[in-house]
C-alpha positions in Angstrom: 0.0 0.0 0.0 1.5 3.6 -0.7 1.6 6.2 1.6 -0.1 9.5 0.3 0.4 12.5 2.9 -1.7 15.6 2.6 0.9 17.0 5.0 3.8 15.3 7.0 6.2 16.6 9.8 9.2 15.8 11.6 10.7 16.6 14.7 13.8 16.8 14.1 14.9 17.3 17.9 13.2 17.6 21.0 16.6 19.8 22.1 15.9 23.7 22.5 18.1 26.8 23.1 14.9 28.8 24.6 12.6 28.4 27.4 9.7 30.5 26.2 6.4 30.8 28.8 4.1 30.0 26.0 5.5 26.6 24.8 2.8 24.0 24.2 5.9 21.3 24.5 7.0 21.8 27.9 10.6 21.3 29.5 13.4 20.4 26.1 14.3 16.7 26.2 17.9 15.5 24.7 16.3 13.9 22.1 17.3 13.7 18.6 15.7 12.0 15.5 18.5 9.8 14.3 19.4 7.6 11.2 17.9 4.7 12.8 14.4 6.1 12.8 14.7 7.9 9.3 15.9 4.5 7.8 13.3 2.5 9.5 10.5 4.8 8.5 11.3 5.0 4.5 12.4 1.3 5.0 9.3 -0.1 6.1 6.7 2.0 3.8 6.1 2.7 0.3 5.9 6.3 0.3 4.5 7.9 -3.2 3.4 11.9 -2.4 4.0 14.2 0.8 1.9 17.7 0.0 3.3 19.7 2.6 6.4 18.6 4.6 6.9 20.2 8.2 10.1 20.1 10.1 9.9 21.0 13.9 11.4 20.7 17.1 12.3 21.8 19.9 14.8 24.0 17.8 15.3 22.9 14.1 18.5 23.8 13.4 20.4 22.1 16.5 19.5 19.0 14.7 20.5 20.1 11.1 22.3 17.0 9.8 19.5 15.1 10.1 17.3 17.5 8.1 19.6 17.4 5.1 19.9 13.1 5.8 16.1 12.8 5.7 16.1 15.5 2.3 18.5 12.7 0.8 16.5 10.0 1.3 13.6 11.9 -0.1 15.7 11.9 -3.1 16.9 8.5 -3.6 13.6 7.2 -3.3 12.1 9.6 -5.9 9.4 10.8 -3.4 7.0 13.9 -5.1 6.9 16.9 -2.4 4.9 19.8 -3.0 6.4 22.3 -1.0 8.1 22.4 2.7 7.5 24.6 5.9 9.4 25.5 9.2 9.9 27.7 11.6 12.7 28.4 13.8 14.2 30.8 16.3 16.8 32.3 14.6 19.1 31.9 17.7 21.6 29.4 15.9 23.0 28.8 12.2 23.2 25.1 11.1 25.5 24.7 7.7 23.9 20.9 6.9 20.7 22.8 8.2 20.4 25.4 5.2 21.9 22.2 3.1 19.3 20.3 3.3 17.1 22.9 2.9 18.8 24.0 -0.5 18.9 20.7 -1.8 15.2 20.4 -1.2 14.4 23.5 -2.9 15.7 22.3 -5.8 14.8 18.7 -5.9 11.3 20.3 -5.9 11.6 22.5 -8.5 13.3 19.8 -10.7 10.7 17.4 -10.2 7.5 19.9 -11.0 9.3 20.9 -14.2 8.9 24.3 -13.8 10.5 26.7 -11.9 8.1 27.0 -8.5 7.4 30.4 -7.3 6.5 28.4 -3.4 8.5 25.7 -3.2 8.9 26.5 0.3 9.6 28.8 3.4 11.6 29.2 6.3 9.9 31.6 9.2 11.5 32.9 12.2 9.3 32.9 14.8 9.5 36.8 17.0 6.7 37.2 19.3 6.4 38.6 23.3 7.6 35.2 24.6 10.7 34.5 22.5 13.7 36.4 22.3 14.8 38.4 19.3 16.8 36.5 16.4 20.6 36.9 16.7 21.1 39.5 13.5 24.5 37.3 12.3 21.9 34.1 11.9 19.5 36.4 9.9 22.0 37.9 7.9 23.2 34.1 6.9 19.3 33.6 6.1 18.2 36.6 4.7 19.6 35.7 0.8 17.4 32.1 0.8 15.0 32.3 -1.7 12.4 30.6 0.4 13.8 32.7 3.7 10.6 35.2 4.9 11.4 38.6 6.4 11.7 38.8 10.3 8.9 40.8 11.6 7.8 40.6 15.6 4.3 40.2 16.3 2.1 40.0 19.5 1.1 36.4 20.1 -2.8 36.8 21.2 -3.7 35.1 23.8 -6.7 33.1 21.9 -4.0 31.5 20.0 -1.9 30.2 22.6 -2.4 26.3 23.2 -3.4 25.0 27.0 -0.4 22.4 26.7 3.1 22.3 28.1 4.9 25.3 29.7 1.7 27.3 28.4 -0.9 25.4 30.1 1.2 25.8 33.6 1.6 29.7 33.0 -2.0 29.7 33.0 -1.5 31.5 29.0 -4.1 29.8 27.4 -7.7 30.5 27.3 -8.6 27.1 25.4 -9.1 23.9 27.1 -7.0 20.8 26.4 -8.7 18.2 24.0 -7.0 15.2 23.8 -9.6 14.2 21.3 -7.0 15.7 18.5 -4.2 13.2 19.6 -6.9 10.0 20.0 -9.5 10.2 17.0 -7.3 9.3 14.3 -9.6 7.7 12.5 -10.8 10.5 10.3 -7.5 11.0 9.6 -7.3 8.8 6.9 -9.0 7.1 4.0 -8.0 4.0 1.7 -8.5 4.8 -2.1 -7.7 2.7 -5.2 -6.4 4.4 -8.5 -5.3 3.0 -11.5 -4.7 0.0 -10.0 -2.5 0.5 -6.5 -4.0 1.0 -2.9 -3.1 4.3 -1.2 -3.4 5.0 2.4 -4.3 8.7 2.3 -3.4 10.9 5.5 -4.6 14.3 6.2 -1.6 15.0 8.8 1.0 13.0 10.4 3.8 13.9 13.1 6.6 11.8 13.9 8.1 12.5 17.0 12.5 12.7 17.6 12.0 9.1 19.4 10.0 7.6 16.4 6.8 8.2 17.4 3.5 8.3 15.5 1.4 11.1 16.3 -1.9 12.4 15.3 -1.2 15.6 16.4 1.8 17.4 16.4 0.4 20.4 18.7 0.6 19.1 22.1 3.3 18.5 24.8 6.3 16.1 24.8 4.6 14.0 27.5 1.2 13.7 25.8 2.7 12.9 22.3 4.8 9.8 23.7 1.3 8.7 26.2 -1.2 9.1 23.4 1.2 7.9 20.1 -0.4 5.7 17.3 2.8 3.3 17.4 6.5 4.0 16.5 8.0 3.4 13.0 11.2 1.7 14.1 8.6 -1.4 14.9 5.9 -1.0 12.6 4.6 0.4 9.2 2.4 3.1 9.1 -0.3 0.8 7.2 -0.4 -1.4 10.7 -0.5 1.7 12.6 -3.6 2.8 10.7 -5.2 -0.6 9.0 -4.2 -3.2 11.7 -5.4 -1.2 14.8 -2.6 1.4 16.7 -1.4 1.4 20.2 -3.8 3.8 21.4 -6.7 1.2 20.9 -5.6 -0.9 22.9 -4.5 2.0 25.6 -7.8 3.4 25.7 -9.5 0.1 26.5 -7.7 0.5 30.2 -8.5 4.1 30.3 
């Protein structure tokens, strides 16, 4: 069965150089994705299209090497990607960082045939809670093609999610809802077309440690109690088709 992802993202780390008061993940962990999990996931599953493809942390770029290892397996296994999205803090340069990133660029635009006006953007993220970007790491950035000005914004507080650091400052004015990290099920759909079987998923998140997520916007803690399964010991069709680990979690819950 081939994977088709609306949108995918990876954590690269779970490693930060901030602690910011609104941070949905809670306290950094020194975790990093590795090879191991990379290999296992494009290993183990067929992967024909990713729409969208997110790469998160923690803070991106202290992880670098594994962005531009996971951009070069995209390659060698021909994979179509539509266009990429991140965001990072602009507190620390990463040379295999901006690598990958470059090499993605242009695998994109040499697979569309065309010459892509989005094939994708890099964000610094400047709000009340995070301190301003260090101008030397800008001024690296700032000639990317797919790089978006730095401008500092007010984060409202309707927007601020009640996990993490953020739910213990009391930030938040939303309530929790696990429901996003447990009803997977709508998540996904089976199609056939011209002849081949595609798991289609809407969103995906896999975690630093090689965990499947349904949601990608909730704390460390939360993510690792409420994961589908982990792709160093299972393909995502077994995850999805053959019943995930949260099934049998919630039966005991």
């Amino acid at each position: 069965m081939k994977l088709y992802y609306s949108r995918l993202q990876i954590e690269l780390t779970r490693r930060c150089n901030q602690k910011c008061a609104d941070c949905c993940r809670g306290d950094e962990q020194k975790v990093d994705i590795s090879k191991e999990i990379i290999d296992a996931f494009f290993e183990k599953n067929d992967i024909y299209h990713i729409g969208v493809l997110l790469f998160s942390g923690g803070e991106p770029t202290l992880n670098g090497k594994m962005l531009e290892y996971f951009v070069d397996k995209i390659i060698e296994k021909d994979i179509d990607v539509d266009m990429f999205i991140l965001s990072i803090n602009g507190l620390s340069y990463s040379e295999e960082f901006v690598s990958g990133l470059n090499k993605l660029r242009d695998y994109i635009i040499l697979k569309s045939g065309r010459e892509r006006l989005y094939p994708g953007r890099l964000m610094v993220t400047q709000d009340q809670f995070h301190k301003d970007a260090d101008k030397e790491v800008i001024e690296k950035l700032k000639h990317l093609s797919y790089f978006s000005p730095v401008e500092k914004h007010e984060m409202e507080e309707e927007n601020i999610l009640p996990y993490g650091r953020a739910y213990e400052n009391g930030l938040s004015k939303q309530e929790p809802d696990l429901s996003k990290l447990t009803d997977y099920q709508k998540n996904y759909k089976v199609k056939e077309y011209e002849g081949s079987t595609y798991l289609v998923i809407e969103y995906q998140y896999i975690s630093a440690n090689g965990n499947v997520v349904n949601d990608g916007c909730q704390s460390y803690d939360l993510m690792d109690e409420y994961a589908l399964g982990n792709v160093q010991k299972q393909c995502i069709e077994e995850i999805y088709i053959k019943g995930s680990e949260i099934d049998k979690r919630l039966k005991y819950i």
